[in-house]
Structures are given as structure tokens and as C-alpha cells.
C-alpha positions in Angstrom: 173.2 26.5 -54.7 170.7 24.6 -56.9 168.4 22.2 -55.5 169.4 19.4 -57.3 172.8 19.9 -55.7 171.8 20.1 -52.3 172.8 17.2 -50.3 172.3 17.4 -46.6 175.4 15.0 -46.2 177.6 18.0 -47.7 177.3 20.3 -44.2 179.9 19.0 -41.3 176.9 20.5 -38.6 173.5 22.8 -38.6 175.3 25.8 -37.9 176.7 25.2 -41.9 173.3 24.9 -43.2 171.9 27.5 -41.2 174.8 30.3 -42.4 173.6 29.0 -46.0 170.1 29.8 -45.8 170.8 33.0 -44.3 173.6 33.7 -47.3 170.7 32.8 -49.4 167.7 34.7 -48.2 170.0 37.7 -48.1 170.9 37.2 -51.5 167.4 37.6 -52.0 166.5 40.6 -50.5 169.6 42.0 -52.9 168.0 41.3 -55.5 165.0 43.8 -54.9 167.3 46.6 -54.6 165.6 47.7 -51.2 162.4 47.4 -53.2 159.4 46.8 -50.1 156.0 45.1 -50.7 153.7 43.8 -49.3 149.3 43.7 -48.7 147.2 45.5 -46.9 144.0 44.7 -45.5 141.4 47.3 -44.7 138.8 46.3 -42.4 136.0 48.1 -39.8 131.9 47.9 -39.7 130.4 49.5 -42.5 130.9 52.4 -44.3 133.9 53.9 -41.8 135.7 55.1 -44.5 137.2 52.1 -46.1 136.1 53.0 -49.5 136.8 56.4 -49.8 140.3 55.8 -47.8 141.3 53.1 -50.4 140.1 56.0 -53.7 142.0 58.9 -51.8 145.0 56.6 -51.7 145.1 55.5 -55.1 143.7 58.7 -57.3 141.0 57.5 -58.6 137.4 55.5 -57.6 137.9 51.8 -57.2 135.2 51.1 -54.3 132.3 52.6 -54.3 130.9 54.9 -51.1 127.5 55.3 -49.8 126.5 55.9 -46.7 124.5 52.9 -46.8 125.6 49.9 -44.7 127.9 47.0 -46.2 128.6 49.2 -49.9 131.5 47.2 -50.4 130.5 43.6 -51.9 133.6 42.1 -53.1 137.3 42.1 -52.0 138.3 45.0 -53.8 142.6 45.0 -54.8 143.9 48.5 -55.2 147.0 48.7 -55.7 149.4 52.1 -54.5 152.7 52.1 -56.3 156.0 54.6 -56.0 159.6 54.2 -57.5 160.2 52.5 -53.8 157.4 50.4 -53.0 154.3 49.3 -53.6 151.6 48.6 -51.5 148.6 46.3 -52.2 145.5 47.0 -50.6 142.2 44.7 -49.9 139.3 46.4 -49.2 136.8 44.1 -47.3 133.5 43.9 -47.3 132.5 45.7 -44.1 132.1 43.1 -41.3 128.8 42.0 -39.8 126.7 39.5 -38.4 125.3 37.8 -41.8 121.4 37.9 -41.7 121.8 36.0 -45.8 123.4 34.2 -47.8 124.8 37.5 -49.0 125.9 38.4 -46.1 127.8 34.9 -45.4 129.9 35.6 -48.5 130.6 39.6 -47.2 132.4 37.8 -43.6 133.7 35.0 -45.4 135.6 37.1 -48.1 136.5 40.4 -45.0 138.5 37.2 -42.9 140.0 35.0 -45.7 142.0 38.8 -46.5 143.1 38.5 -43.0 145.2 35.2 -43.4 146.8 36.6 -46.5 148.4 40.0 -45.5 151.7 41.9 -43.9 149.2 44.1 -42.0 146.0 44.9 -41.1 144.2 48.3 -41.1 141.3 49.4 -39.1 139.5 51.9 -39.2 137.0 54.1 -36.8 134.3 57.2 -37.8 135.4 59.9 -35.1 132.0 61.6 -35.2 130.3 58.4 -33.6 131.0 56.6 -30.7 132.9 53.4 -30.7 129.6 51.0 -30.7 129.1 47.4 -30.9 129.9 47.3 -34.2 133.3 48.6 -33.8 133.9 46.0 -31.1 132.6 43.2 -32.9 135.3 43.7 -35.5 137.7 44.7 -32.5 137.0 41.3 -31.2 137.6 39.5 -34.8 140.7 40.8 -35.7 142.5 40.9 -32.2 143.7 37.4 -32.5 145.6 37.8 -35.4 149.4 38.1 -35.4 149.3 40.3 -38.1 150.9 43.5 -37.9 147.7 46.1 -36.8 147.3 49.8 -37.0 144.0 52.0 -36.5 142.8 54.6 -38.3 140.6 57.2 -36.9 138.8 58.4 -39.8 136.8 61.6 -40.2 138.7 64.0 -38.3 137.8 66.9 -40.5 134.3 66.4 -39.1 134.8 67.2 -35.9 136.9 69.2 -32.6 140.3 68.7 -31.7 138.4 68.5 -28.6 135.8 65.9 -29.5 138.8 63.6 -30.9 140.8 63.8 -27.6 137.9 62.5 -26.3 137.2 59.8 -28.6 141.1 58.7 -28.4 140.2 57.9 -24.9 137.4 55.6 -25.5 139.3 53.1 -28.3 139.1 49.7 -26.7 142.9 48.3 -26.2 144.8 50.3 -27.9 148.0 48.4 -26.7 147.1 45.8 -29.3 147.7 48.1 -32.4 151.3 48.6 -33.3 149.7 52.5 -34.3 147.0 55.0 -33.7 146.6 57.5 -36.6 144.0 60.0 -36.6 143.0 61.2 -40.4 141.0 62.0 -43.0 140.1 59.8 -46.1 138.1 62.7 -47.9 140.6 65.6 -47.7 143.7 63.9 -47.2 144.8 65.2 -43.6 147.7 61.9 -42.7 146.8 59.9 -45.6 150.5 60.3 -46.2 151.6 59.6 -42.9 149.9 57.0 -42.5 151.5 55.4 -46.2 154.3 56.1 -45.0 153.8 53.8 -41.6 152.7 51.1 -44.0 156.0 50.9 -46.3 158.1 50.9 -43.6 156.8 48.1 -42.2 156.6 45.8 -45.5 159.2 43.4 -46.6 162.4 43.6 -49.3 160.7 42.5 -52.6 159.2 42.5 -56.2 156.6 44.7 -57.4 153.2 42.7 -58.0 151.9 44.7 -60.3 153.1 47.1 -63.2 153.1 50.9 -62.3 150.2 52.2 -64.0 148.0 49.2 -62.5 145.5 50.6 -59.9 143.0 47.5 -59.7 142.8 43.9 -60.3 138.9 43.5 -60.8 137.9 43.8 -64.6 136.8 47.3 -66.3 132.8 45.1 -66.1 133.4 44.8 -62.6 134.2 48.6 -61.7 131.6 49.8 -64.5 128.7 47.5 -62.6 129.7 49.1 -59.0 129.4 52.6 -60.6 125.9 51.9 -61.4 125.3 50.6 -58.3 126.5 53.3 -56.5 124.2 55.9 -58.0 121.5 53.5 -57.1 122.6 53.7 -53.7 122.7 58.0 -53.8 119.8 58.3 -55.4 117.1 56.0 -53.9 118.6 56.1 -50.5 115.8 55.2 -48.0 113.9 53.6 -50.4 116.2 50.8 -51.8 117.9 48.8 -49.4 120.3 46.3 -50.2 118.6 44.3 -52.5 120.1 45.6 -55.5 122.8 44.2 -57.5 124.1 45.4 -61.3 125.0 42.9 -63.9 126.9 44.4 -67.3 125.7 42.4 -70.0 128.0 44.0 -72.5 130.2 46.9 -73.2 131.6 47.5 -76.7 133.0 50.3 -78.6 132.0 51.9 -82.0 133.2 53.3 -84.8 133.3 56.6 -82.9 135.1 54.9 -79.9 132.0 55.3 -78.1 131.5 53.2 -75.5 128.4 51.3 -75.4 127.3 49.7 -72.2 124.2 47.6 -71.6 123.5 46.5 -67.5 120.7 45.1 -65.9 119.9 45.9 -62.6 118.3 43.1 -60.2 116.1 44.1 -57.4 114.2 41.1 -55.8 110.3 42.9 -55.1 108.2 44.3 -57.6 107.8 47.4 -56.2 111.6 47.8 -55.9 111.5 48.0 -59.6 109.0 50.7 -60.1 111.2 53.1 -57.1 114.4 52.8 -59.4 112.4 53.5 -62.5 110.3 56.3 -61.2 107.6 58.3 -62.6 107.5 58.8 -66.2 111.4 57.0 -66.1 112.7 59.6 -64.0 114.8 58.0 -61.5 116.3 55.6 -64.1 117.3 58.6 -66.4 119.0 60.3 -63.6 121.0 57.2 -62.4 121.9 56.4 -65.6 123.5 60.2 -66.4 125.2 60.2 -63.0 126.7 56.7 -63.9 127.4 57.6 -66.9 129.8 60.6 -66.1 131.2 58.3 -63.7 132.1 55.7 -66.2 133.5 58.3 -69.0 135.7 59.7 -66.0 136.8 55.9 -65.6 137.2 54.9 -69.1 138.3 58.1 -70.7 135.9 57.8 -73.0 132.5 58.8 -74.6 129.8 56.6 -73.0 126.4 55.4 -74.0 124.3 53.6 -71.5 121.5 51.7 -71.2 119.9 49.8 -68.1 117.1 47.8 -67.6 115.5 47.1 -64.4 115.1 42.8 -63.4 113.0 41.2 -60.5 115.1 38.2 -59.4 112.7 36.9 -55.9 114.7 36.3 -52.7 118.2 36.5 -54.9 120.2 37.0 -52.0 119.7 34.1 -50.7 120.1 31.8 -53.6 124.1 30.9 -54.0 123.1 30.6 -58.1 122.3 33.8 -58.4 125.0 34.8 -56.1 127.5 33.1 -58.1 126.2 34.6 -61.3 126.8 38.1 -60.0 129.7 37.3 -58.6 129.6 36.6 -55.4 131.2 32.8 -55.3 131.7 31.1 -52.5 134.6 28.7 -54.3 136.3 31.8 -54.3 137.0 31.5 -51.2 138.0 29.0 -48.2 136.4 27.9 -45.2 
């Protein structure tokens, strides 16, 4: 029936209506063809897994990892597709009590995914302790009656023994609809855990063409790869004070790539530590980014990065915004 044909007058009592709307939404769920859908948020304290989870699931490097705290900046949409479902997948910043402005925008971007999803993921490090960082997000997310399922991540790293152990210590575990134990780096459940997922999506259309694996622009990916051989490389030295900004990317004659990035560091002497002596660091970031980005973009890549002081830029929602880290993006 078309809405402008609907007339409530038409239907004798609600149990008419009712069988109509049911007719209907079945109807709908026929047209998918037993199709299932749905998204997917991935959520735990800092670098957990999330990152490397979301890469192992789709094939290829979306998020970047680090075992720095808070890697992951942005929402990041992956997007896992088969011939009978597709799954789209946030990956959070990791949550955290916000010391910044920056920090504001990581927790307001990790809950606003929460309100939008069929289910949310968790996930745990089995070589640590659950800590107050894992409760603090235990705390967050228990509230919500979205669908919940916990990964414990890093089983390769340690004993069967050690992870019986650890199972025992996961606060209420009666509020997740599923307890997985894998691994994100060699794969160990990945697939069960998939599988979990689908079956608890909806009937309906796929979001996103087949061959689609993200939703953030090729600047976007390119400026996290530089950022996270920042990240390897400098390690102790940089903390997170560091953003990359692609000013350009164009291709030649010789379908070369050419890509020119800035990278923003807010203290003088932050600068010289990513330059290094005699340009040393800089070199070797930019030739470990580089691989990075040919192995993205499939093809030949010339780079070339320059190093910017931008005082306090965390905290400055300008400078945020021009990086892209915008609040309007978001609600609340």
C-alpha cells in the first residue's frame, strides 16, 4: 500500500493494521534475499587490539597500530563484505579520560558510534590484567542495550593456563551476549568470531559495493601512514603531539604518485627529534611510509614531508578542525 492511500478509516480494528505492517515489513525482509547487515562498533582502552583486529578482518591496513596510547584519532569505517553479508565496522578512538581538547573529541566520537550500531565489540589484552582502564570502558558501555560481545585479544601471547586465569577475572560477564578469546595478529577465531557477528545482524541491503574496504578518503589513510611511522620510530621520544596533514597528492606522467605532507608537532624541540641528525629520522620515516603507501595505492610513490611547529595545537578547536578533528561532526 502507498502512503498516499493509507487511510486509517479503511481498517475495521488494530489487529487489521497491525497484520498490515507485519505483511509489510516481511515484504521487506524478502526483498534482501536473506541478505544480513548491519554496524559494528569496536571499542576498549587504548591500543587493545582494535586496530590491528579491524586490518586482520578486512585484508588490508585501514587503522593504524602503535603501541602508543590513543593511535586511533578518528572513527575509522571498515567495511567486511561476503556474497551473504556485510558487516560495517567503527573503530573508536580508544576511550579515556580527556586531559585536551583532543582528547574531548577522541570520547565524543568512541560514544556517538555507540548510539548508531547493531552491536558492540569489546575488546581485552590477555597478557595484562583487566585494570582501571578496562573498567572505565566496562562502566561506559554497560548501559547500553546494544547487543555486546568481548573479545579477549592476544591469546597467542600467552598460556592456556594464563588465559583460564584471566577468564576468571573479566568483570560481569553475564552482561555480554559472548566471550571470545582470539587473536587479531595471527588470526586464531577471527572467523568465529565473524561469524557471531552476521548471525546476529538484520535482513538487509548492502551499504557499500564489494570491493569497498573504507569510507575515509585515500588523503586520509595516506596522512595515518605517515603518522604511524612517526609513532614506530620516535617512540619514547614523541608523544602525542603529532598530527600529519597531506597537502597534496598527484600523479605524473609516469603514474607516479607524488605526495607532499606536513607534519605538526607543537614544541620546538619536537621538530628537531623527527628530523634527526643530518635528516636522518625524517629519511627513514619517510621510506617506511613510503612502502606503506605504494602497498596502499598500488603504485610508485614519491614523498616529501616537512616538519611544522603549531604551539599548544591540541588544544585549539581551529587547528583541530583543520586536521580533522571537528566537533560538528559529531553530537552532544
Amino acid at each position: 500500500m502507498n502512503i498516499e492511500d493509507f487511510n486509517i478509516n479503511d481498517f475495521d480494528n488494530i489487529e487489521d493494521l497491525e497484520k498490515l505492517l507485519e505483511d509489510d515489513g516481511d515484504q521487506a525482509e524478502d526483498d534482501f534475499d536473506g541478505y544480513k547487515s548491519g554496524f559494528v562498533a569496536i571499542v576498549g582502552r587504548p591500543n587493545v587490539g582494535k586496530s590491528t583486529f579491524l586490518n586482520r578482518v578486512v585484508g588490508q591496513k585501514v587503522a593504524i597500530m602503535s603501541d602508543k596510547a590513543q593511535t586511533t584519532r578518528n572513527k575509522i569505517q571498515a567495511v567486511y563484505t561476503t556474497d551473504e553479508a556485510q558487516i560495517v565496522f567503527i573503530d573508536t578512538p580508544g576511550i579515556h579520560k580527556p586531559h585536551n581538547e583532543l582528547g574531548e573529541f577522541m570520547n565524543k566520537s568512541a560514544y556517538q558510534s555507540l548510539e548508531e550500531v547493531d552491536a558492540i565489540l569489546m575488546l581485552v589484552n590477555a597478557e595484562e590484567p583487566i585494570g582501571p582502564g578496562d573498567k572505565f570502558v566496562f562502566e561506559k558501555i554497560k548501559n547500553y542495550k546494544t547487543r555486546k560481545f568481548l573479545g579477549v585479544n592476544k591469546i597467542d601471547k600467552v598460556s592456556p593456563e594464563a588465559l583460564a586465569d584471566f577468564m576468571q577475572t573479566i568483570p560481569s560477564p553475564e552482561s555480554f551476549d559472548g566471550i571470545i578469546p582470539l587473536s587479531a595478529l595471527n588470526g586464531n577465531n577471527v572467523e568465529t568470531l565473524i561469524d557471531t557477528l552476521v548471525g546476529l545482524l538484520p535482513t538487509g541491503p548492502q551499504y557499500y559495493p564489494s570491493e569497498f574496504i573504507t569510507d575515509h578518503p585515500e588523503y586520509f589513510v595516506v596522512s595515518e601512514l605517515i603518522r604511524e611511522q612517526i609513532l614506530l620510530n620516535t617512540y619514547e621520544e614523541i608523544p602525542h603531539s603529532v598530527a600529519v596533514q597531506v597537502d597534496s597528492m598527484q600523479k605524473d606522467e609516469l603514474d607516479r604518485v607524488h605526495v607532499y605532507a606536513t607534519i605538526i608537532v607543537d614544541q620546538k624541540s619536537q621538530k628537531g627529534i623527527i628530523i634527526g641528525k643530518g635528516g636522518k629520522m625524517i629519511k627513514k620515516i619517510g621510506v617506511e611510509a613510503r612502502k606503506e603507501i605504494e602497498n596502499l595505492l598500488g603504485s610508485k610513490i614519491y614523498l616529501e614531508l616537512w616538519v611544522k611547529i603549531i604551539k599548544n595545537w591540541r588544544n585549539n578547536k581551529a587547528n583541530l578542525g583543520d586536521l580533522g578533528y571537528n566537533h560538528k561532526n559529531y553530537k552532544g
